[in-house]
C-alpha positions as CSV (number, residue, x, y, z in Angstrom):
1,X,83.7,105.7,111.9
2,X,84.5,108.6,110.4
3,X,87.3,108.7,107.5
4,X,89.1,111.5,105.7
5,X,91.1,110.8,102.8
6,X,93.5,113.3,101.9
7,X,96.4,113.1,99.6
8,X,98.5,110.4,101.4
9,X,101.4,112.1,99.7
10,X,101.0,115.6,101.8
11,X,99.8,113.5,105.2
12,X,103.4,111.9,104.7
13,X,104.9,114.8,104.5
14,X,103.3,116.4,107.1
15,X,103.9,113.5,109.3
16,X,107.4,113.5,108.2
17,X,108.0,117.4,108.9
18,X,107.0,117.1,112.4
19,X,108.3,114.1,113.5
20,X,111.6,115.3,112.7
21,X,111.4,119.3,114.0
22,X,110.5,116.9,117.1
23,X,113.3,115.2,117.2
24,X,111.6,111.7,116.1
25,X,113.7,109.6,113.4
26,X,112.0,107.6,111.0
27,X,113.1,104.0,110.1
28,X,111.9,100.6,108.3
29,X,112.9,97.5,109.8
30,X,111.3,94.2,109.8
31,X,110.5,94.5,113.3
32,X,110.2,96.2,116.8
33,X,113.1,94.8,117.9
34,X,114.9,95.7,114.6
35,X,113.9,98.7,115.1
36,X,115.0,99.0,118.7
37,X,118.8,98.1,117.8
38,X,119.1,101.1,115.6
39,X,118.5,103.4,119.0
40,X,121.7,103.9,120.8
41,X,121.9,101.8,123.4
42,X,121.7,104.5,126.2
43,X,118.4,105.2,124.9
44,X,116.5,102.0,124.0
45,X,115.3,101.2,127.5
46,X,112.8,104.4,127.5
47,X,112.7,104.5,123.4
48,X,109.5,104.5,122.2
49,X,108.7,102.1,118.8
50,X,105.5,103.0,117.0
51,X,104.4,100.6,113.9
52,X,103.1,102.6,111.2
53,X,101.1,100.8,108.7
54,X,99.7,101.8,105.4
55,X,96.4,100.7,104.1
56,X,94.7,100.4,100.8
57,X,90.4,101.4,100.4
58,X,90.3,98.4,99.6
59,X,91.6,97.1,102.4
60,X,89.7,99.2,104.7
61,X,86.6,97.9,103.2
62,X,87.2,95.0,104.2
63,X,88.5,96.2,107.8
64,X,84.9,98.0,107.7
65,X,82.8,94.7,106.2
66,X,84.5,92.6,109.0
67,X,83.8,94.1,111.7
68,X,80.7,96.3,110.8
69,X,80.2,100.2,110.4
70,X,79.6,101.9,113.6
71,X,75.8,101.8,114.5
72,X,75.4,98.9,113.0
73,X,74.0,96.2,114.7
């Protein structure tokens, strides 16, 4: 696995800047059906809800001691 950490202030706004010359919206909610009664109703049957979730190093050093590093056996 391969990771490149970057600012996570400018991948946000990166993100952010496309996602909305794209026409996305971004929301928080508690969850995907939250989030899917903030769409118009017209639009929620094709609306597409993507979880975003922000982790810590730490965190992914754990993620990565869990379930091994790739070629690894």
């Amino acid at each position: 696995m391969n990771i490149l950490i970057v600012d996570e202030n400018e991948i946000v706004r990166r993100q952010l800047f496309w996602a909305l010359r794209k026409g996305h919206d971004l929301h928080e909610a508690a969850s995907r059906e939250d989030a899917r009664q903030i769409v118009p109703p017209q639009f929620r049957a094709e609306a597409r809800i993507v979880k975003l979730d922000k982790f810590t190093l730490e965190k992914l050093d754990a993620i990565m001691t869990e379930h091994g590093a790739p070629g690894e056996s």
